[in-house]
N, C-alpha and C positions, 0 to 999 in steps of 0.2 A: 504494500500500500504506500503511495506517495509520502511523502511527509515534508514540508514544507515552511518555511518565514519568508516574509512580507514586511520588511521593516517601509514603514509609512510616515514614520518622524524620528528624527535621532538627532534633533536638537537640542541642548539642557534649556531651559526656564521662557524661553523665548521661541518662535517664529523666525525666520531668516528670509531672506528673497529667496534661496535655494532650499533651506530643509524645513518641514513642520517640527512640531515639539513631540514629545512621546509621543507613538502608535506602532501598534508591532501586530499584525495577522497569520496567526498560524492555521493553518490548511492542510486537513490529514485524510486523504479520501473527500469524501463529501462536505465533511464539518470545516465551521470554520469562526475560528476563535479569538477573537479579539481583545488586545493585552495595551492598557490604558491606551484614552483616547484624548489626545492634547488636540489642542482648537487647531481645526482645520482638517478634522480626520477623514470627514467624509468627503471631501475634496480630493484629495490625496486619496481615495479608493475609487470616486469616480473620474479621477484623472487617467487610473490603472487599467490595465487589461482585466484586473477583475471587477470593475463595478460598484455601486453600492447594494453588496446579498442583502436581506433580511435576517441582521444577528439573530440568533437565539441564546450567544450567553456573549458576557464582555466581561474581562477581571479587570479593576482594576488597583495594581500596587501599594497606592498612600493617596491621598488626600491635599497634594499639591496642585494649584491653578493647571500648571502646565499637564497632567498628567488628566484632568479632565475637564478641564473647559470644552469641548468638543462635543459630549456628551449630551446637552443638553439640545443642541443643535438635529446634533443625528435623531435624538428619540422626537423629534417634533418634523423631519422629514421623515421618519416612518408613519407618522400621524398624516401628513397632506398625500401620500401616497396612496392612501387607502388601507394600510395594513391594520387588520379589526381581531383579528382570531390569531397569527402565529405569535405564540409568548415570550420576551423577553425576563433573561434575568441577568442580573447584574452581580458580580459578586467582589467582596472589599476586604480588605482588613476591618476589623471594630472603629465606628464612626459611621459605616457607609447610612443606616437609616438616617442618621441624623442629615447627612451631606442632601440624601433626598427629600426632605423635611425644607429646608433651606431651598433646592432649586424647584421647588412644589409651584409658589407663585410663577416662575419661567414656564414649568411646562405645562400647568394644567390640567387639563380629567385628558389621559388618553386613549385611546379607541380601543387598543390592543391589552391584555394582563403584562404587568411590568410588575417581576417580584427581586427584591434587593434582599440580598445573602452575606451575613458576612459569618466569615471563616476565620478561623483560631490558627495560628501558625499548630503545623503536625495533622491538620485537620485534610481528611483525604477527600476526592469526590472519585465516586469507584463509576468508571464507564464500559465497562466490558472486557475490550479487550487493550485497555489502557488507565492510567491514572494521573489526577492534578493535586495536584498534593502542594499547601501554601508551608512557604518556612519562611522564619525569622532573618531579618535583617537588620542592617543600626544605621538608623538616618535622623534618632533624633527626635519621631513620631511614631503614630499608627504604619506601619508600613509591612507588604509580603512581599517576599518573591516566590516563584512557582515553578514546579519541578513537573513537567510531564514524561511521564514512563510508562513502557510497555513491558511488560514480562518476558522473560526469557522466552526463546523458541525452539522445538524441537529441535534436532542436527538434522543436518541434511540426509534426505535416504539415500540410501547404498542398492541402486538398480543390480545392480551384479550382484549384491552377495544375498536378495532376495531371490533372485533367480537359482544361485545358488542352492540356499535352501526350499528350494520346490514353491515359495510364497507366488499366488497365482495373481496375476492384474486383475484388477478389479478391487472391490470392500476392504478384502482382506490385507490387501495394502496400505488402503487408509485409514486402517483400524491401529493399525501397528506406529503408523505416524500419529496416529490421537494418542498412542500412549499405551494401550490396550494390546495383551496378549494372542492371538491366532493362533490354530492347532491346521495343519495343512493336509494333505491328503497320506501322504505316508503315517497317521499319527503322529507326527514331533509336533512340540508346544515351539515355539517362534518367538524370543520376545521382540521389543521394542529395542532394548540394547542391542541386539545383534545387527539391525539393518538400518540404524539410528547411529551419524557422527554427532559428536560434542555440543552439549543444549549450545545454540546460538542468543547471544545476549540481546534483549530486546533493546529499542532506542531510547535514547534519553536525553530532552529538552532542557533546561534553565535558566530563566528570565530573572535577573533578579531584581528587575527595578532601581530604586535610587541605594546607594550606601555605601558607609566608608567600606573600606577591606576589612572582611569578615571571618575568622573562623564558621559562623554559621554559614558562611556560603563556599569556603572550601569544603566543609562535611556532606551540606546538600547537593554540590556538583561534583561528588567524586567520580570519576567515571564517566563523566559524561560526553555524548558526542557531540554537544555543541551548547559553549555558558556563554551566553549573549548577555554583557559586566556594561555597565555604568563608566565612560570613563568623562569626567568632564571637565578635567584638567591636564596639563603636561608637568611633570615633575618639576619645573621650576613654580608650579602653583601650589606646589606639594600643600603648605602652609593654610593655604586659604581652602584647599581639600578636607583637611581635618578640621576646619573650623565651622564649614558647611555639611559636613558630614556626607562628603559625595569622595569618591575615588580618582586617583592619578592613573592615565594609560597606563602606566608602569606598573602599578599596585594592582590594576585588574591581569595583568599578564601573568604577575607574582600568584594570584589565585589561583589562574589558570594553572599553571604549574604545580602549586601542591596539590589542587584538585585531580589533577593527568587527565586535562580534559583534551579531549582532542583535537578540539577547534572553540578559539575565542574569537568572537564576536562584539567588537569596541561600539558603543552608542552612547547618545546620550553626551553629546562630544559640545562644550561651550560654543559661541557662536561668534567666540574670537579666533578659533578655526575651523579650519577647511576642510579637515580630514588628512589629507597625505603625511601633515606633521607627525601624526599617532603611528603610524609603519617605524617609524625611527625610536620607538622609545623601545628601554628594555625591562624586563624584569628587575624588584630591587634586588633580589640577591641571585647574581647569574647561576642557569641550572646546567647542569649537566648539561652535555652534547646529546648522551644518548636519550636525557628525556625530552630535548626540544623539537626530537624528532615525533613525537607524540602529538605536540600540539603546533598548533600556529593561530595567528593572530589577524583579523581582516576587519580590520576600521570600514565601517557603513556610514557613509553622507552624501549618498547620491542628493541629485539636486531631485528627483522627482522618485520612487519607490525602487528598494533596490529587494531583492530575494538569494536567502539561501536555501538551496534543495538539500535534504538526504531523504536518501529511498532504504534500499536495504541495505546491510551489511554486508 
């Protein structure tokens, strides 16, 4: 199944002629997930080759202007468009009723069920065949970042050593990939180990929204194949990073690294630059050779919607 980001703003605090402020669209199959919505978002989707869908859920991280002034826009173009029946919900750290409570006068009675969620960092939402799971960040405020992961996968089957052992095409094939034991026509039981390589690890997303550098966010992104980090300064800001409780490119690469993530993802980038300056920064304490081969680092500021894919492993 596809799996997909949509970075739609990757400005800090402000709008720029070239980039919106937070919005980030992740897109997995069908679904499609909407990760804060800074003013100008829905612009910025119907700028896109994807449009403006009809959300059905939107998370967003904290409670800052920039991460949802947008919001209130988009739920009032779902209202002039006619949408009366598909349901939105919105889901926050602790605050979010209140945040709706306050933009009530903006938006008014609208057409559609809009129900506002908030979640507990550790707090999981279980979707089948995947999970969103909010954790703890330090910026200062109410704030989550969010982890989406998929479970481990079978191993690959082993056409030949099925054959092999007499396992016939068809069911009994597929029974063996679910997990499930087969008995073939010679009588021999068949498990799952014998024509099953090595469970395959499922994917794993990490948004972490705004905040300084975190042990809570090396824990939450260990492993992962892609932590899309906050960077909204370059190390000679170092200073004014800790005091804002927001991260240095370098300090997000530094995560990146104890995490062993495999691809970082720079956003969230001040609107005193341009993006190519953050390729040049490095980790604070240089890693290994052999671990920098694990990951790498790709500053997002296009001027209009930029996307990262991963599909399978």
């Amino acid at each position: 199944m596809d799996l997909d980001l949509v970075f739609l703003g990757t400005a800090a605090s402000m709008p720029t002629a070239q980039r919106g402020p937070a919005a980030l669209l992740v897109r997995r199959g069908s679904e499609r997930l909407l990760f804060d919505c800074g003013e100008g978002t829905q612009r910025q989707l119907q700028r896109s080759a994807i449009g403006l869908p009809d959300l059905q859920e939107i998370f967003l991280t904290h409670f800052h202007a920039d991460h949802f002034l947008g919001l209130p826009g988009m739920l009032k173009t779902f209202a002039l468009r006619g949408r009366d029946e598909t349901p939105l919900t919105v889901y926050g750290p602790r605050g979010l009723r209140e945040l709706f409570k306050r933009l009530h006068p903006f938006l008014g009675r609208l057409p559609y069920p809009l129900t506002a969620v908030e979640l507990e960092a550790g707090e999981r939402l279980e979707r089948g065949d995947y999970t969103i799971e909010g954790f703890a960040v330090e910026h200062g405020t109410e704030a989550l970042g969010y982890v989406i992961a998929e479970p481990d996968r079978p191993g690959r089957f082993d056409v030949a050593a099925a054959d092999a052992l007499g396992v016939p095409d068809g069911p009994a094939r597929g029974q063996l990939q679910a997990g499930e034991e087969v008995t073939v026509g010679s009588g021999r039981t068949v498990t799952p180990a014998e024509v099953l390589g090595e469970p395959r690890p499922g994917r794993k997303l990490v948004l972490t929204g705004d905040t300084a550098p975190s042990p809570l966010v090396v824990q939450a992104a260990h492993g992962a194949d892609l932590l899309v980090h906050e960077a909204s300064f370059l190390a000679d800001e170092a200073q004014r990073a800790r005091e804002t409780m927001h991260s240095t490119a370098a300090e997000a690469a530094e995560v990146a690294r104890l995490a062993r993530v495999r691809l970082l993802a720079l956003t969230h980038v001040s609107p005193r630059y341009f993006g190519p300056e953050l390729g040049d920064q490095r980790p604070v304490t240089s890693p290994r050779r052999r671990r920098c081969r694990r990951s790498s680092a790709t500053p997002v500021s296009s001027r209009r919607s930029s996307r990262l894919r991963r599909t399978t492993r």
